[in-house]
TIRO-2110 file (N, C-alpha, C; in Angstrom, 1 decimal):
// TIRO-2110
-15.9, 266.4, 193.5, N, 1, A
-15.4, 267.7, 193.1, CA, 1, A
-15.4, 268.6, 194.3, C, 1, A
-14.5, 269.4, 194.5, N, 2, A
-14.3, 270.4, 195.5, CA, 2, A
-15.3, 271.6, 195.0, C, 2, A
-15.7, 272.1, 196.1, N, 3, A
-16.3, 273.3, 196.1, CA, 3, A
-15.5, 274.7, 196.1, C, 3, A
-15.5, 275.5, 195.5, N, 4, A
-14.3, 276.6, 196.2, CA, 4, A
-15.4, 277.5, 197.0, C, 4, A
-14.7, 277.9, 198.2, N, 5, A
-15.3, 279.5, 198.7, CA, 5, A
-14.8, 280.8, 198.6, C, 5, A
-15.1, 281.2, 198.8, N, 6, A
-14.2, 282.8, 199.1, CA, 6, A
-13.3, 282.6, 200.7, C, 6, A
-11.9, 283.2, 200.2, N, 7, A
-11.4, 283.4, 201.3, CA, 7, A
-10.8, 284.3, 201.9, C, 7, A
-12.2, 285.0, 203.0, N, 8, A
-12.2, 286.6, 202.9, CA, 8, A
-11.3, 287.2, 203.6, C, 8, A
-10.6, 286.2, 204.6, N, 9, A
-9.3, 286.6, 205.5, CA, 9, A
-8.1, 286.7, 204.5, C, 9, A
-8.2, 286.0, 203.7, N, 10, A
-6.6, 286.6, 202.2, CA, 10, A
-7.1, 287.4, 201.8, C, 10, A
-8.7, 288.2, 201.7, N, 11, A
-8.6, 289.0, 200.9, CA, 11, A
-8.6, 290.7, 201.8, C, 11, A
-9.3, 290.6, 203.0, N, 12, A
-8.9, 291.3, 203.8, CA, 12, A
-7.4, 291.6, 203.7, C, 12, A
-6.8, 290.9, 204.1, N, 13, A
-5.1, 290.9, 204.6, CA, 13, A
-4.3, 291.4, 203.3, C, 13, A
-4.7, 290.8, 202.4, N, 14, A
-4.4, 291.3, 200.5, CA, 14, A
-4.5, 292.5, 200.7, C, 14, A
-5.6, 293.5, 201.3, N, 15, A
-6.0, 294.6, 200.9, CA, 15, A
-5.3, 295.4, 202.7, C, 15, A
-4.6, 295.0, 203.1, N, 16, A
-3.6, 295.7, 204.7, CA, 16, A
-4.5, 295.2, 205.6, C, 16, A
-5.0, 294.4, 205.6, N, 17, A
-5.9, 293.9, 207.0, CA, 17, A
-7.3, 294.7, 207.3, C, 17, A
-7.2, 294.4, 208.2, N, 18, A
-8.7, 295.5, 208.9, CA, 18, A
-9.2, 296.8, 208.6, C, 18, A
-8.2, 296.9, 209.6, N, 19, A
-7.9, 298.4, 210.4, CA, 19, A
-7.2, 299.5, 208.4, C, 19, A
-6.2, 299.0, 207.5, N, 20, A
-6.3, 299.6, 206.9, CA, 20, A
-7.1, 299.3, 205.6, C, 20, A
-8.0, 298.3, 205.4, N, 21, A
-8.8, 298.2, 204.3, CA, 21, A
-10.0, 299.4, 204.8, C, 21, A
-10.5, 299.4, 206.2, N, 22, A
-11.9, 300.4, 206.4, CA, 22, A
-10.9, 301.4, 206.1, C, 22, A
-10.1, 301.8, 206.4, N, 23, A
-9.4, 303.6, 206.0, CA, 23, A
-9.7, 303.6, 204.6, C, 23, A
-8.9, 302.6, 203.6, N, 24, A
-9.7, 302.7, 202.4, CA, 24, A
-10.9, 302.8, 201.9, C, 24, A
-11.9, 301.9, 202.6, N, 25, A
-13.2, 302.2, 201.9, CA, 25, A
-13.5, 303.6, 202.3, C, 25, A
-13.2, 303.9, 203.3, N, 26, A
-13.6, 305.2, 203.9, CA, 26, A
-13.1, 306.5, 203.1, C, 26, A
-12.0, 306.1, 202.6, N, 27, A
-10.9, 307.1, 201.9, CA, 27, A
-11.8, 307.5, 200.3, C, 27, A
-12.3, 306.2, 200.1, N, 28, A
-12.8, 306.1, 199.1, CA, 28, A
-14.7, 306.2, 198.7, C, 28, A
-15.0, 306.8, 200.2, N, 29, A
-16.4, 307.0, 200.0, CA, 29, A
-17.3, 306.3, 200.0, C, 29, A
-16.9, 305.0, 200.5, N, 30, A
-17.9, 304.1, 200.6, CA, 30, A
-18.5, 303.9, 202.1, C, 30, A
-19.4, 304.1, 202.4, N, 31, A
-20.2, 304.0, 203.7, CA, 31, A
-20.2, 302.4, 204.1, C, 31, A
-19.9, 302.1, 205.6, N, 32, A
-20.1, 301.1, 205.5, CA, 32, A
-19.3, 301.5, 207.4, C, 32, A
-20.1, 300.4, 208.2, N, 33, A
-19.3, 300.5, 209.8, CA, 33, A
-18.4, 299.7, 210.0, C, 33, A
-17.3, 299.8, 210.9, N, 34, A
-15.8, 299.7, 211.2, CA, 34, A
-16.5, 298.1, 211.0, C, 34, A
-17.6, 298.2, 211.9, N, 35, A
-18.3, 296.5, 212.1, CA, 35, A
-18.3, 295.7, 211.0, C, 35, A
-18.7, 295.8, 209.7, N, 36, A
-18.8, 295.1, 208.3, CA, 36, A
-17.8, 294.4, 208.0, C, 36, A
-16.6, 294.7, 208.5, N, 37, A
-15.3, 293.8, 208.1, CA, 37, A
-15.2, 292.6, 208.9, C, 37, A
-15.6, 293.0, 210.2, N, 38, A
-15.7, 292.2, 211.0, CA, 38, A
-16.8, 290.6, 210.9, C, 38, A
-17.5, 291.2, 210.0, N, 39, A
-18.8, 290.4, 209.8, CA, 39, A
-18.5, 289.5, 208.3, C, 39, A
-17.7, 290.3, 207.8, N, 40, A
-17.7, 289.5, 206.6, CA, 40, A
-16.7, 288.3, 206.9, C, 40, A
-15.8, 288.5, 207.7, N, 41, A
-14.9, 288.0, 208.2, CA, 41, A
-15.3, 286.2, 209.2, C, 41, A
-16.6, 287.3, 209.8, N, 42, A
-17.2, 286.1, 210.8, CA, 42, A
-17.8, 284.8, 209.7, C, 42, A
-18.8, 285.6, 208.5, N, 43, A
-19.6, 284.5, 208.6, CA, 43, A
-19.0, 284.5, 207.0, C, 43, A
-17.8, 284.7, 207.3, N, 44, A
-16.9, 284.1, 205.5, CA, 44, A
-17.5, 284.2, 204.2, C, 44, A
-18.1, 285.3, 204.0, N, 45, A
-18.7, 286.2, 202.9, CA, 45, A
-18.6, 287.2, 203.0, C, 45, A
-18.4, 287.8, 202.1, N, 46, A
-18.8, 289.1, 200.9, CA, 46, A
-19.8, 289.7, 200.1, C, 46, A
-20.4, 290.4, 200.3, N, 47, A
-21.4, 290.3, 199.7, CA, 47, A
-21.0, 291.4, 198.1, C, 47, A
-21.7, 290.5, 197.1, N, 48, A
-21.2, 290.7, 195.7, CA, 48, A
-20.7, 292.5, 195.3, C, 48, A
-21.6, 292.8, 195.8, N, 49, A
-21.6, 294.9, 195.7, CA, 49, A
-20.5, 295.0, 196.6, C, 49, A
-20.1, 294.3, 197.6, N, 50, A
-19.0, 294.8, 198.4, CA, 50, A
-17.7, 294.5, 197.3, C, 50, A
-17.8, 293.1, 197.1, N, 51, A
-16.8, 292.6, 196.3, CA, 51, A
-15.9, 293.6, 195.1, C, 51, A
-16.7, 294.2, 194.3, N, 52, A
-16.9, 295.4, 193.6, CA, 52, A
-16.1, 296.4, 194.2, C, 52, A
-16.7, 296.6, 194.9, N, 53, A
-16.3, 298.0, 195.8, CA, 53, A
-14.8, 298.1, 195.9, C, 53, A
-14.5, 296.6, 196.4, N, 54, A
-13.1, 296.2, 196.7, CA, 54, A
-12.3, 296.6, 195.5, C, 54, A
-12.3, 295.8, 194.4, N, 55, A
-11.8, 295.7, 193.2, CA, 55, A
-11.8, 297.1, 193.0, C, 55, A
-12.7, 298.0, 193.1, N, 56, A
-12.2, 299.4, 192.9, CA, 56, A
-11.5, 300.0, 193.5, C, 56, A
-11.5, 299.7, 195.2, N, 57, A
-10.3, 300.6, 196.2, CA, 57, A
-9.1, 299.8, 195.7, C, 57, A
-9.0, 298.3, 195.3, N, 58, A
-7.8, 298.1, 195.2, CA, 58, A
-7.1, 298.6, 194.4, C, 58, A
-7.5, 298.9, 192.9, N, 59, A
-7.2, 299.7, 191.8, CA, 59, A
-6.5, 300.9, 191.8, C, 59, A
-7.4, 301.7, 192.8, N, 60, A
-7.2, 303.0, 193.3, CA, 60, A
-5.9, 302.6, 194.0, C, 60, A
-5.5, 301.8, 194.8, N, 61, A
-4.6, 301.6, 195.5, CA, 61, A
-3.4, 300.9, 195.0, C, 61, A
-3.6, 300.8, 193.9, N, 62, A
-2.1, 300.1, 192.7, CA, 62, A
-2.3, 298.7, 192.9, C, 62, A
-3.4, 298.1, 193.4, N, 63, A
-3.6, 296.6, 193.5, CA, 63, A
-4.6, 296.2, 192.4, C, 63, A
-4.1, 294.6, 192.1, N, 64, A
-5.4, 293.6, 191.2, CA, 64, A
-5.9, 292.8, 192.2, C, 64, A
-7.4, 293.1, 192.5, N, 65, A
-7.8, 292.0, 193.3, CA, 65, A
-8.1, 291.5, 192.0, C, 65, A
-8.5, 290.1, 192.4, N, 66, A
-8.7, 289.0, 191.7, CA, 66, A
-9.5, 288.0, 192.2, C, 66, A
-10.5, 287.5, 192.3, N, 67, A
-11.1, 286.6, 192.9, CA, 67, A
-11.0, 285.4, 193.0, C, 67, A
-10.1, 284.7, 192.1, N, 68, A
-9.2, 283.3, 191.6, CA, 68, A
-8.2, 282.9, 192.7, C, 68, A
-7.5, 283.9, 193.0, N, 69, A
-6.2, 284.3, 194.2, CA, 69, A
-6.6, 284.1, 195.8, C, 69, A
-8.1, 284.4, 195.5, N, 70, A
-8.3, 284.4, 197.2, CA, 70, A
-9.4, 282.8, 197.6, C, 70, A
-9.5, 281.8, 196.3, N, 71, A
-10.4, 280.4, 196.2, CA, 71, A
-9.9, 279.4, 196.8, C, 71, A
-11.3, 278.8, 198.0, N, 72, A
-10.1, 277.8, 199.2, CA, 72, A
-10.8, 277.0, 198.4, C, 72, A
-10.7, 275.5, 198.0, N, 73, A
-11.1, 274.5, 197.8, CA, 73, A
-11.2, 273.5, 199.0, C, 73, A
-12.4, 273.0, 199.0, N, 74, A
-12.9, 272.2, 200.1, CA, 74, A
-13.7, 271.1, 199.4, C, 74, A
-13.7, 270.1, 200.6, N, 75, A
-14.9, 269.3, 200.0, CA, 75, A
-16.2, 269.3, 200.3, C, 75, A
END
């Protein structure tokens, strides 16, 4: 059986990449350093409360994240 992970580079990029997902969180009040994206990026997690967070800026922003959309399967 495959495992799925999160794949936080589609879901970054989903939400304008980097550079404009932090404008969003930031837009949207959520504290958090330029560095965090970077990190989630590195070590290919999200942490659940961030996840959230997302799903609300995206909303705000006329988007569905979905967490089904961004699932790599691996072995």
């Amino acid at each position: 059986m495959k495992t799925p992970t999160l794949d936080v580079t589609s879901v970054v990029k989903f939400l304008g990449g980097r550079i404009e997902l932090y404008r969003k969180l930031t837009a949207a009040r959520v504290e958090l350093s330029h560095r965090t994206i970077d990190n989630w990026i590195y070590h290919r997690s999200i942490p659940m409360n961030r996840f959230i967070e997302l799903v609300t800026v995206a909303k705000a922003n006329g988007l569905k994240l979905q967490l089904e959309d961004h699932l790599k399967y691996e072995n």
